[in-house]
NUROZA-207997 format. One record per residue: residue in three letters; x, y, z of N, C-alpha, C in turn. Coordinates in Angstrom, 1 decimal, always signed. Layout:
+------+--------+--------+--------+--------+--------+--------+--------+--------+--------+
: type :    nxx :    nyy :    nzz :   caxx :   cayy :   cazz :    cxx :    cyy :    czz :
+------+--------+--------+--------+--------+--------+--------+--------+--------+--------+
:  ALA :      X :      Y :      Z :      X :      Y :      Z :      X :      Y :      Z :
...
+------+--------+--------+--------+--------+--------+--------+--------+--------+--------+
This chain:
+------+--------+--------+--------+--------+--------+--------+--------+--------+--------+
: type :    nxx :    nyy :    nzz :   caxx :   cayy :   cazz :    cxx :    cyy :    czz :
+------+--------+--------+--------+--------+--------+--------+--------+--------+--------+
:  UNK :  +87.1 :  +87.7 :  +94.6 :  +88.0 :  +88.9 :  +94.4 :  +88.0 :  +89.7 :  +95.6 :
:  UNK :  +88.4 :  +90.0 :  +96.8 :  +89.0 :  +90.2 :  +98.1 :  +90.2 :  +90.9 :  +98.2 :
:  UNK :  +91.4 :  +91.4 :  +97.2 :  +91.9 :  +91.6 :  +97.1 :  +92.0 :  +93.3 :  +96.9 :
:  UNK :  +90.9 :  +93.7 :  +96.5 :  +90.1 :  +95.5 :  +97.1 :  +90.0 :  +95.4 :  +95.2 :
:  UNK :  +91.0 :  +95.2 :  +94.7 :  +91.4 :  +95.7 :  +93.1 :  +89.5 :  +95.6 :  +92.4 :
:  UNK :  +89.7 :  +96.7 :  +91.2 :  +88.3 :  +97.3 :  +90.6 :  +88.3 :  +96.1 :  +89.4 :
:  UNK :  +87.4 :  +95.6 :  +89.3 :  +87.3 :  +94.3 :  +88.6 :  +87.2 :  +95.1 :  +86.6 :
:  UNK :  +88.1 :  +94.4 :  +86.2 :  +88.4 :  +95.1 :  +84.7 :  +87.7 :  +94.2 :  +83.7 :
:  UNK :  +86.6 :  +94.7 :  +82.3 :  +86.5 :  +93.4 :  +81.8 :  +85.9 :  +94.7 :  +80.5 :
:  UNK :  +85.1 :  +93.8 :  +79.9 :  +84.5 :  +94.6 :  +78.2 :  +83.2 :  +94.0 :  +78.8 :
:  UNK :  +81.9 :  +94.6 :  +78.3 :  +80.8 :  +94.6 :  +78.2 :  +80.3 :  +93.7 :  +77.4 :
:  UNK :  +80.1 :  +92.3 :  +78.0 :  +79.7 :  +91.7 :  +76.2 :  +81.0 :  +90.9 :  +75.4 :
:  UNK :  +81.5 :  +90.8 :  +76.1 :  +83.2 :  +90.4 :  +75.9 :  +83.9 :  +89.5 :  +76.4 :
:  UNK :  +84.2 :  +89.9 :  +78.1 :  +84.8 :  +89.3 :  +79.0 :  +83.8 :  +88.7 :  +79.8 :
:  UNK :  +84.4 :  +87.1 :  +79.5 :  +83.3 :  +86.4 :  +80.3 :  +84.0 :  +85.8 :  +81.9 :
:  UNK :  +83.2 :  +85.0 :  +82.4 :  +83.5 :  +84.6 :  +83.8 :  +82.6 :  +85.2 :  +85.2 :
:  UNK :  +82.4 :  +84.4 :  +86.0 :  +82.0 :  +85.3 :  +86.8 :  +82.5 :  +85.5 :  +88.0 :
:  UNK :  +82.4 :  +87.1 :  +88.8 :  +83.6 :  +87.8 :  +89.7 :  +82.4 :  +87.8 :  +90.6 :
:  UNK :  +83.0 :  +86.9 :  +91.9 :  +83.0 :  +87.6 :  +93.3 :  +83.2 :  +88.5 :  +93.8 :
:  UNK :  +82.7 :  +89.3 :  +94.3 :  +83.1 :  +90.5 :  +94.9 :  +82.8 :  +90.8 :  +96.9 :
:  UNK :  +83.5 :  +91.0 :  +97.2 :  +83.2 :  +91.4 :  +98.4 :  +83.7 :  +92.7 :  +99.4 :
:  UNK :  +83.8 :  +93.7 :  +98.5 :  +83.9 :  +95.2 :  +99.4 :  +83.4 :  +96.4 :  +98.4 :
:  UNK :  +82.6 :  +97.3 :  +99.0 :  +81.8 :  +98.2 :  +98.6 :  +82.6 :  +98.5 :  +97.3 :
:  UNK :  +83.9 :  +98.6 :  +97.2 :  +84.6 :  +99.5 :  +96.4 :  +84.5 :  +98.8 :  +95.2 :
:  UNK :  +84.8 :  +97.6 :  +95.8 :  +84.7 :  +96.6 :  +93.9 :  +83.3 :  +96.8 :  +93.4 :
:  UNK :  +82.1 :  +96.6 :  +94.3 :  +80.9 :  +96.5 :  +93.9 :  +80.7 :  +97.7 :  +93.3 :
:  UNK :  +80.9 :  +99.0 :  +93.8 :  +81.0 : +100.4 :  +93.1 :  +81.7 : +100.6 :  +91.5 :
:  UNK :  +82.8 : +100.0 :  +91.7 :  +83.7 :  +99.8 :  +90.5 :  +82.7 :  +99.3 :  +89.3 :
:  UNK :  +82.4 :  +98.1 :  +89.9 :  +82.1 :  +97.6 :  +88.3 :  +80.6 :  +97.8 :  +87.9 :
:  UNK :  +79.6 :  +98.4 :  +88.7 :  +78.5 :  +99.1 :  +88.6 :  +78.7 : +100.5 :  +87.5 :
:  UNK :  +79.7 : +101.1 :  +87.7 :  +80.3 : +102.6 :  +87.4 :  +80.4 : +101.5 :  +85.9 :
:  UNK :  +81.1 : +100.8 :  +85.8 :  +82.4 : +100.3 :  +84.9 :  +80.8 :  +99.7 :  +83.6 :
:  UNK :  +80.2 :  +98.9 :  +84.3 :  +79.3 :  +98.5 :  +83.2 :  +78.1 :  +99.5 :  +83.0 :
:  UNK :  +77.9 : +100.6 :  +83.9 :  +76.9 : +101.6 :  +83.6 :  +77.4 : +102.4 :  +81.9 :
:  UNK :  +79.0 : +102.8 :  +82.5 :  +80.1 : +103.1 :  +81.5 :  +79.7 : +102.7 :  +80.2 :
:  UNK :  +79.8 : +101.3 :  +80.3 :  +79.7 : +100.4 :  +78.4 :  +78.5 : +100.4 :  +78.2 :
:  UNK :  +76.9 : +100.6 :  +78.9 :  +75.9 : +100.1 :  +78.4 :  +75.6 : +100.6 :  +77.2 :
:  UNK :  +74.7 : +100.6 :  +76.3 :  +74.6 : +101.2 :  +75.1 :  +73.4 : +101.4 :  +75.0 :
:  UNK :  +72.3 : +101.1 :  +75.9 :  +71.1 : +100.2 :  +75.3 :  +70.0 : +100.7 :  +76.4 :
:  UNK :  +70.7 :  +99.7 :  +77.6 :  +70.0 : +100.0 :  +78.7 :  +70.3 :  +99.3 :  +79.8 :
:  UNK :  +69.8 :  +99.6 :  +80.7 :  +70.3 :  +99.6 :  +82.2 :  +69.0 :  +99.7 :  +83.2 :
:  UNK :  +69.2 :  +98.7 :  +83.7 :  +67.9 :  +98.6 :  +85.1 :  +68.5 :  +98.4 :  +86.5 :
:  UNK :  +68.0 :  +99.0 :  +87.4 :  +68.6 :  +99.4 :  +88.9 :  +68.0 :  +99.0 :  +89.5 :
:  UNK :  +68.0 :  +97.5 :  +90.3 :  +66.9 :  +97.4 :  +91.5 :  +67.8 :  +97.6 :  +92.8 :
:  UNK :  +67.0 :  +98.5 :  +93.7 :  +67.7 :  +98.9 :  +95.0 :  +66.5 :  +99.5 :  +96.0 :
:  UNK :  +67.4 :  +98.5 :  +97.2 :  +66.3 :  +99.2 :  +98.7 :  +66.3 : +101.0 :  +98.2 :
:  UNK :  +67.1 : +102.0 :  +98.4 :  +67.5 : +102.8 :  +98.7 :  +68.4 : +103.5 :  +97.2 :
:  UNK :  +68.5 : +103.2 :  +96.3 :  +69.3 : +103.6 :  +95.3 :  +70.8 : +103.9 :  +95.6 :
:  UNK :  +70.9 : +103.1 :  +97.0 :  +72.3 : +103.2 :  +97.3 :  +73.2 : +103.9 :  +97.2 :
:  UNK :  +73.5 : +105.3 :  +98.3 :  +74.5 : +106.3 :  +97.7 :  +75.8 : +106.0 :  +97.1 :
:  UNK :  +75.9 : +105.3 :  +98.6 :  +77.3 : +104.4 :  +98.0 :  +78.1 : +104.0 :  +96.7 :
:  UNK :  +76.8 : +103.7 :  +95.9 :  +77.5 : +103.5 :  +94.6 :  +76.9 : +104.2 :  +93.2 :
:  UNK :  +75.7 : +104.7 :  +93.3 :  +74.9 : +105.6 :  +92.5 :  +74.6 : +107.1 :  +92.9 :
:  UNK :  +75.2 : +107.3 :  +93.9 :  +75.1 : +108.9 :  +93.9 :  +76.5 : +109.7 :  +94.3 :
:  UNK :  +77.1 : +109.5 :  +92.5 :  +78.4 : +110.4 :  +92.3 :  +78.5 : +111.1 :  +91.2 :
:  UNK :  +78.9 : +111.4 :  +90.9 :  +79.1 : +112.4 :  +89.4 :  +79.5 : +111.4 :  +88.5 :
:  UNK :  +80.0 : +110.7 :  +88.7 :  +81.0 : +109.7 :  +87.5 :  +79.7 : +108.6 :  +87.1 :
:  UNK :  +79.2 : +108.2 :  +88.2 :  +77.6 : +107.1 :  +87.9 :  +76.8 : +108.5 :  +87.1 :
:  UNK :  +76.7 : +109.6 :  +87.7 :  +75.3 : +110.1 :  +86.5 :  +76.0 : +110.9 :  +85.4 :
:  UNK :  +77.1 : +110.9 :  +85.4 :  +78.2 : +111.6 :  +84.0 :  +77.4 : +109.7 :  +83.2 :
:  UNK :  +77.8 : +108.9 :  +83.4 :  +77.8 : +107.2 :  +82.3 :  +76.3 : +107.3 :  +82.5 :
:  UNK :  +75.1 : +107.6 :  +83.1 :  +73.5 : +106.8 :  +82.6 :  +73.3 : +108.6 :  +82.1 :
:  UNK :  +73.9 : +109.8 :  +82.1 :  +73.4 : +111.2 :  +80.9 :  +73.4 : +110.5 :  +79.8 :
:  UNK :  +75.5 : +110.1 :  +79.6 :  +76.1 : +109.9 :  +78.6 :  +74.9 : +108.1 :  +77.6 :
:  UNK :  +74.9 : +107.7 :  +78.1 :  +73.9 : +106.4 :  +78.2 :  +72.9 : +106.9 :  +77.1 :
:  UNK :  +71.8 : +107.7 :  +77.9 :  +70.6 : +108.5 :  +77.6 :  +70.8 : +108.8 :  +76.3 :
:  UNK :  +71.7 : +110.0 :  +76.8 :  +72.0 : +111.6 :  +74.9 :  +72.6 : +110.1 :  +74.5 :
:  UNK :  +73.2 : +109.4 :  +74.1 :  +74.0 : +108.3 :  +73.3 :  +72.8 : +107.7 :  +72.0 :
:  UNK :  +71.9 : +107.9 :  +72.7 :  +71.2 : +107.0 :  +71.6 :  +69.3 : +107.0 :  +71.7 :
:  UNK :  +68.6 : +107.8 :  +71.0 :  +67.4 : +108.1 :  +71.8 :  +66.6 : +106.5 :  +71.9 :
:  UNK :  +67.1 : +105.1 :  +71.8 :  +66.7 : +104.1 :  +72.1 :  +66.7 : +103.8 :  +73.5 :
:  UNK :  +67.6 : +104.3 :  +74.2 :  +68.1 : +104.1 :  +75.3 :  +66.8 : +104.2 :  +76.6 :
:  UNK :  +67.2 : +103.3 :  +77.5 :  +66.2 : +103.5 :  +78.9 :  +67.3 : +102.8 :  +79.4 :
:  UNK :  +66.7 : +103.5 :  +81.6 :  +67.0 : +102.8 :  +82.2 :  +65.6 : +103.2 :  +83.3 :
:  UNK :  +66.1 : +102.2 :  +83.9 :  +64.8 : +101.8 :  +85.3 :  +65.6 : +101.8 :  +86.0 :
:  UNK :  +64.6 : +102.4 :  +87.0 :  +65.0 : +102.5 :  +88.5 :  +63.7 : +102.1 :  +89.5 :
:  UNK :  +64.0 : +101.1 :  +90.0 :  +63.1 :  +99.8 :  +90.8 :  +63.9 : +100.6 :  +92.4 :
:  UNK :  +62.9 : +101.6 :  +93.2 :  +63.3 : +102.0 :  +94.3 :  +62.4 : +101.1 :  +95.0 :
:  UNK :  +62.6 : +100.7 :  +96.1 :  +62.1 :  +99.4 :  +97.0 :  +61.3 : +100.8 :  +98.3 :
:  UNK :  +62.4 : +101.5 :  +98.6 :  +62.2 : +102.5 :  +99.4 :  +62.5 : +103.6 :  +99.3 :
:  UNK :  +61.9 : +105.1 :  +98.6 :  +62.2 : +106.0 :  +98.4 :  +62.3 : +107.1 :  +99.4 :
:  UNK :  +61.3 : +106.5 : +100.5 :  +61.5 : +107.7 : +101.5 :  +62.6 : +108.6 : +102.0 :
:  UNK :  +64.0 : +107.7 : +102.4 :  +65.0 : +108.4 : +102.8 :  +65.1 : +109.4 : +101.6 :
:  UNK :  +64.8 : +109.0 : +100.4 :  +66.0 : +110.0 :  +99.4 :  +64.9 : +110.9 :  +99.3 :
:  UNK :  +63.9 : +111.6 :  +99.4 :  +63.4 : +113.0 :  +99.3 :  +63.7 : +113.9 : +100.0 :
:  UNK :  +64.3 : +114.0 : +101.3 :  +64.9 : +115.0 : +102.1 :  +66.2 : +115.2 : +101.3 :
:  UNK :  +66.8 : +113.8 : +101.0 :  +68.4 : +114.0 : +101.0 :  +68.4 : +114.5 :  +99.9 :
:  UNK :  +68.4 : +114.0 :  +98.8 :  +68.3 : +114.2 :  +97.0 :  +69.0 : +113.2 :  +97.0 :
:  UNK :  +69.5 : +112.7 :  +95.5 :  +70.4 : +112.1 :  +95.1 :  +70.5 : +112.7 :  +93.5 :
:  UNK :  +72.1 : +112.0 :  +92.9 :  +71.8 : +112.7 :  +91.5 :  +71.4 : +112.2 :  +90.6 :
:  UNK :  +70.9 : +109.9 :  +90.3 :  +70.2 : +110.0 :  +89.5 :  +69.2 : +110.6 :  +89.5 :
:  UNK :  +68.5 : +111.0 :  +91.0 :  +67.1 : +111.2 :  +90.3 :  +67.0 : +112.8 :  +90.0 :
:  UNK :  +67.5 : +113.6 :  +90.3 :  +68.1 : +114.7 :  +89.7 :  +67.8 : +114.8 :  +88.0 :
:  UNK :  +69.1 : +114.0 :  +88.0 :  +68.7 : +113.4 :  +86.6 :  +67.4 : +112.9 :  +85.7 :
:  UNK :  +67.0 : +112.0 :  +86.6 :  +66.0 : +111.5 :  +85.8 :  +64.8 : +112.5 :  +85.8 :
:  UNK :  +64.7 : +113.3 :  +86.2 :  +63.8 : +114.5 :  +86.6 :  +63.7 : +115.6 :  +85.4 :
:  UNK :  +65.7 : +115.3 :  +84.5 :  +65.6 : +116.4 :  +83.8 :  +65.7 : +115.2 :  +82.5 :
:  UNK :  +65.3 : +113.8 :  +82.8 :  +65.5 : +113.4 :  +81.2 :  +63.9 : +112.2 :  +81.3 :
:  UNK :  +63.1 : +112.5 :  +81.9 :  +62.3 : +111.9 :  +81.8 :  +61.7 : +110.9 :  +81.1 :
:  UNK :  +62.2 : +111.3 :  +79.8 :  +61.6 : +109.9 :  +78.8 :  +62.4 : +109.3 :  +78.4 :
:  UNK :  +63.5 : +109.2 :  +79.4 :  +64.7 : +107.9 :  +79.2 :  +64.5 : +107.3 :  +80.0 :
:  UNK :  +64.4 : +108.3 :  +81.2 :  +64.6 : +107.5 :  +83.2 :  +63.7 : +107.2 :  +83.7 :
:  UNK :  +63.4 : +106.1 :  +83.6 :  +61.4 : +106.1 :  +84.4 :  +61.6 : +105.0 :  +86.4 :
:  UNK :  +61.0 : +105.8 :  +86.8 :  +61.5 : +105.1 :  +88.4 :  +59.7 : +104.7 :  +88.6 :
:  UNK :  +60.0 : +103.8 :  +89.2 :  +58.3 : +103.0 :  +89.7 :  +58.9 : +102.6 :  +91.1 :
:  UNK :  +58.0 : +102.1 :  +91.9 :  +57.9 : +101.7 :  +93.5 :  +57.6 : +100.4 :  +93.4 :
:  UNK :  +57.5 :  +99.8 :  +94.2 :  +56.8 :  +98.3 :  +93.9 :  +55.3 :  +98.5 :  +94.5 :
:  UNK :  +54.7 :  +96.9 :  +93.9 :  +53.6 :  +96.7 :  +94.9 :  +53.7 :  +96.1 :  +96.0 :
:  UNK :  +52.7 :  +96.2 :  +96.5 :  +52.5 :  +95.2 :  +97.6 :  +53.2 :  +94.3 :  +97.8 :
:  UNK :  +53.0 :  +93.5 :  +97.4 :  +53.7 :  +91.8 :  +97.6 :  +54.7 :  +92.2 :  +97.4 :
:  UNK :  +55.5 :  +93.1 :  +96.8 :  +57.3 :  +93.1 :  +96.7 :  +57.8 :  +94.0 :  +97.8 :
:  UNK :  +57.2 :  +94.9 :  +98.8 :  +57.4 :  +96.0 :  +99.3 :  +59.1 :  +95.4 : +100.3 :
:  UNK :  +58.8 :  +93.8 : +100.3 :  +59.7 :  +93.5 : +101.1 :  +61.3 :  +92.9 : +100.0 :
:  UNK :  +60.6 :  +92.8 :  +98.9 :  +62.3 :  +92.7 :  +98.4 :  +63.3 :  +93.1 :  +99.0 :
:  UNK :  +64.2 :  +92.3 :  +98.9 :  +65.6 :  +92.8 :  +99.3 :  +66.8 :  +92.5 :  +98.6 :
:  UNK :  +67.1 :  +92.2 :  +97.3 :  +68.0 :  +92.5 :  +96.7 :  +68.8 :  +93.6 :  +96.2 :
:  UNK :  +69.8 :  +93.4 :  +95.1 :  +69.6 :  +94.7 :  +94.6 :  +70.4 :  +93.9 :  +93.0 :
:  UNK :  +69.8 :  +94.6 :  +92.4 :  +70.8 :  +94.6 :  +90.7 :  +70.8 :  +95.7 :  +90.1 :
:  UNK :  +71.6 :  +95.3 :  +89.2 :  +71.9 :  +96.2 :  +88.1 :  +72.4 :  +95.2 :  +86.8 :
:  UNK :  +71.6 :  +95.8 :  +85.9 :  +71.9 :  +94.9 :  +84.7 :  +72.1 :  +95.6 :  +83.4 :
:  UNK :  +73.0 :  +95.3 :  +82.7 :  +73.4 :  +96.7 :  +81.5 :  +73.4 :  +95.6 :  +80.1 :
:  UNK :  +73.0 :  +96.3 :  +79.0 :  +72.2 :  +95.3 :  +78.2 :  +71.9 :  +94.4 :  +77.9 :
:  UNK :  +71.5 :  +93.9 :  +79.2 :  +71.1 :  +92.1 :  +78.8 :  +72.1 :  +91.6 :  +78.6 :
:  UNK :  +73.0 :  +91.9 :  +79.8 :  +74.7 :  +90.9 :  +79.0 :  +75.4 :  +91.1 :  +80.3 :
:  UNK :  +75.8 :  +92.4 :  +80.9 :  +76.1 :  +92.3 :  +82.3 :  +75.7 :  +92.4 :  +83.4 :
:  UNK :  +75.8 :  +92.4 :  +84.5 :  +75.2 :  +92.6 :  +85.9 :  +76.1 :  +92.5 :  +87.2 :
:  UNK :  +75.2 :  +92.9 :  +88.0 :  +75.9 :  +92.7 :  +89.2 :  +74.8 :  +92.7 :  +90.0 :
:  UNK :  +74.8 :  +91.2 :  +91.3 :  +73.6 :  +90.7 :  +92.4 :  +74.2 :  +90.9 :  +93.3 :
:  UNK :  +73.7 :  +91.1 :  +94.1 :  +73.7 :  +91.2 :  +95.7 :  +72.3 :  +90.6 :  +96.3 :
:  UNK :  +72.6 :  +89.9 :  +96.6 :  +71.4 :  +88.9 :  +97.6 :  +70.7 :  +89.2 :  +98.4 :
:  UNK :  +71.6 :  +90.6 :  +99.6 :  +70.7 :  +91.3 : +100.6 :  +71.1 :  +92.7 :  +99.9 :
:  UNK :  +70.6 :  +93.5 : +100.1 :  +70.8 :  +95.0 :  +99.6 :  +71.7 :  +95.7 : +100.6 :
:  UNK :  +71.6 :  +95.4 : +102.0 :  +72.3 :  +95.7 : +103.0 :  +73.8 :  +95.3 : +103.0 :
:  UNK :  +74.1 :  +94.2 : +102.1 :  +75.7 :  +93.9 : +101.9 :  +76.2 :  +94.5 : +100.8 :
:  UNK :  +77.7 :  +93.9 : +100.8 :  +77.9 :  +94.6 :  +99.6 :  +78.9 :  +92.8 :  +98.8 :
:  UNK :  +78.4 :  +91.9 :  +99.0 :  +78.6 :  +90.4 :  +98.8 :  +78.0 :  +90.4 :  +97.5 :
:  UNK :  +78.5 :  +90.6 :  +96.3 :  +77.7 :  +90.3 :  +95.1 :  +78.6 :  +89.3 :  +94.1 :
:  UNK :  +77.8 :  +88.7 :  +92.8 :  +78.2 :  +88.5 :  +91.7 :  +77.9 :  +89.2 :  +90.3 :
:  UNK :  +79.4 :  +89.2 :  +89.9 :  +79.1 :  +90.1 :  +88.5 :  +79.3 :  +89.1 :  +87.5 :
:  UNK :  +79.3 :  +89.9 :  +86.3 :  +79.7 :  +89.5 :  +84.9 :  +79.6 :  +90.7 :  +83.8 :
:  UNK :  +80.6 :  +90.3 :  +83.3 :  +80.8 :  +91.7 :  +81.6 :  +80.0 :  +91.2 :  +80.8 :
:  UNK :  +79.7 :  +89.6 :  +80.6 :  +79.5 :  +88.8 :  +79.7 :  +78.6 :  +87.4 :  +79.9 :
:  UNK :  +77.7 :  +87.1 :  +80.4 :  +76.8 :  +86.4 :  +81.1 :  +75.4 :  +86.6 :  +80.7 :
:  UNK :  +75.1 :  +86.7 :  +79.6 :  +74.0 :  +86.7 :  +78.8 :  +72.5 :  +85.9 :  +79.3 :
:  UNK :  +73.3 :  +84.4 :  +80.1 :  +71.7 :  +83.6 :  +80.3 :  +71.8 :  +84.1 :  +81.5 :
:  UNK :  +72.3 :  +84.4 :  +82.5 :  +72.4 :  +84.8 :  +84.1 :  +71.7 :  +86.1 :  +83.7 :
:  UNK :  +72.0 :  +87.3 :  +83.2 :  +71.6 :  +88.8 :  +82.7 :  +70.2 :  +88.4 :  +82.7 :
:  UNK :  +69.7 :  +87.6 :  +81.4 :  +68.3 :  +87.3 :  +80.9 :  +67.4 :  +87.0 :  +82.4 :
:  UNK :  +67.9 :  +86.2 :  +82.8 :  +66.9 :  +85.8 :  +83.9 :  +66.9 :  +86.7 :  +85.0 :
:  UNK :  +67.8 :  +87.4 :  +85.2 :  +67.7 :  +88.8 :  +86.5 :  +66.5 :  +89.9 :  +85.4 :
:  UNK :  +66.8 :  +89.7 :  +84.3 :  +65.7 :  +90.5 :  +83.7 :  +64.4 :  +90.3 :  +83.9 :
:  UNK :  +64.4 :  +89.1 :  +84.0 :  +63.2 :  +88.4 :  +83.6 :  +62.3 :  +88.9 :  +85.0 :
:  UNK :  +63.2 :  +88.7 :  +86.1 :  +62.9 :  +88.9 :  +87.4 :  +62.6 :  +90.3 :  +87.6 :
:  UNK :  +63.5 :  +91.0 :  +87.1 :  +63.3 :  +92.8 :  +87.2 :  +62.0 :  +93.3 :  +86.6 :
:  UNK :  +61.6 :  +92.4 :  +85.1 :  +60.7 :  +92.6 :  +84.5 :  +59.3 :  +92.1 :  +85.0 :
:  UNK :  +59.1 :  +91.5 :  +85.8 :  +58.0 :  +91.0 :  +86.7 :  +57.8 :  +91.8 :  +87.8 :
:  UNK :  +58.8 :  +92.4 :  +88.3 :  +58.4 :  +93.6 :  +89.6 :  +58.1 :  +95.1 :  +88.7 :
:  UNK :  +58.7 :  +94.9 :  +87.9 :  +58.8 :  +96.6 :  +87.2 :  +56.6 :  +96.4 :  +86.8 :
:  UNK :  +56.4 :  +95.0 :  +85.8 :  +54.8 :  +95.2 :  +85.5 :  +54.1 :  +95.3 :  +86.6 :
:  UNK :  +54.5 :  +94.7 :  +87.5 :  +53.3 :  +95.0 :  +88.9 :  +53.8 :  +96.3 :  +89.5 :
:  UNK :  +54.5 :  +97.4 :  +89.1 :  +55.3 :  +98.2 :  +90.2 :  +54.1 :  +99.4 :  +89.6 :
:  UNK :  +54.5 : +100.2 :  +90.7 :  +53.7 : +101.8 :  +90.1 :  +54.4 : +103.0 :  +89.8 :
:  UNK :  +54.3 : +104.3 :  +89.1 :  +55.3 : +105.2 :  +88.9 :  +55.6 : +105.9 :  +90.6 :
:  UNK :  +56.6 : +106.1 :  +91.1 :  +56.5 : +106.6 :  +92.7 :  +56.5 : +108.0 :  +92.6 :
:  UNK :  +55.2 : +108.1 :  +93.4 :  +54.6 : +109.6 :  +93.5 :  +55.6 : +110.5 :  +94.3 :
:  UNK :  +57.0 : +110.1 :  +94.6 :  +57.3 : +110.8 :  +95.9 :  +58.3 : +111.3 :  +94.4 :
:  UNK :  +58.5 : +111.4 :  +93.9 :  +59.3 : +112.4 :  +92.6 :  +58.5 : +112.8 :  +91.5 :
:  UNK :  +57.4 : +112.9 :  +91.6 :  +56.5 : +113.7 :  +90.6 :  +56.6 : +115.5 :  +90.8 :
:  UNK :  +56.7 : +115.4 :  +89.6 :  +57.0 : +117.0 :  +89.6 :  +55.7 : +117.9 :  +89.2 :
:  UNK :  +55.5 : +119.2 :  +90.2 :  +54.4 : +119.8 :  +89.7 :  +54.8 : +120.9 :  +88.5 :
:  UNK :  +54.0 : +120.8 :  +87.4 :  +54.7 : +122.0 :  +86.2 :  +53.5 : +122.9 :  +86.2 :
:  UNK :  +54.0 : +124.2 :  +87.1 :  +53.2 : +125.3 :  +87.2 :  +53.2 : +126.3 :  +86.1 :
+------+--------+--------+--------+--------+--------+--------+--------+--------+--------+
């Protein structure tokens, strides 16, 4: 898909899987399946990537996500947090004011050098990117055993990962 157009599909519905190759589509359909999740959503990212997670319209779909249903979680797997404590960004904004939906951990050791990035919205869509520094990924609305196993993978860094102290809040 090279053609710039925002990749259109249903959550859970529309199957196939889309190439993508420019920030814009990658942004698109991140926004698009954050939009449908219902359930939950996990974020692995060097950097939580401004580019496509720090806009109003990304943290309007993981509030709306959250208040939707008190079953709801998402993760946020930051690889490297440092840049974003000077800057801000607004999930973590967010997750700051909804704490027992949004839980962010660091990695350990042995993962410090990951370099991917995903996002996966309930166990049904996703979007990969191979190096975190590109914007060269594969998606899907509808891709259930591809979903499961980026889970499977998210869920192996998330058990060895720790909560990241660099967003701990002091309540005076």
């Amino acid at each position: 898909m090279s053609d710039g157009g925002a990749p259109e599909g249903v959550l859970g519905e529309t199957t196939g899987t889309l190439e993508l190759d420019q920030r814009d589509q990658v942004a698109a359909l991140c926004l698009t399946l954050a939009q449908q999740a219902r359930r939950t959503l996990d974020i692995v990212s060097r950097h939580l990537d401004p580019a496509l997670y720090d806009n109003d319209a990304f943290a309007t779909a993981i509030k709306d996500l959250v208040l939707g249903s008190r079953y709801a979680r998402v993760r946020l797997f930051i690889v490297d947090s440092r840049p974003l404590v000077p800057q801000g960004h607004r999930l973590l904004e967010l997750a700051s004011r909804l704490s027992s939906f949004i839980h962010i951990r660091a990695p350990a050791a042995q993962h410090k050098n990951f370099n991917e990035a995903l996002l996966i919205a309930d166990n049904l869509g996703y979007v990969h990117r191979q190096f975190s520094d590109r914007f060269e990924a594969t998606g899907s609305f509808a891709d259930r055993r591809r979903a499961l196993a980026l889970c499977d993978r998210v869920d192996e860094l998330w058990e060895r990962a720790q909560p990241d102290t660099n967003f701990r809040r002091l309540h005076l």
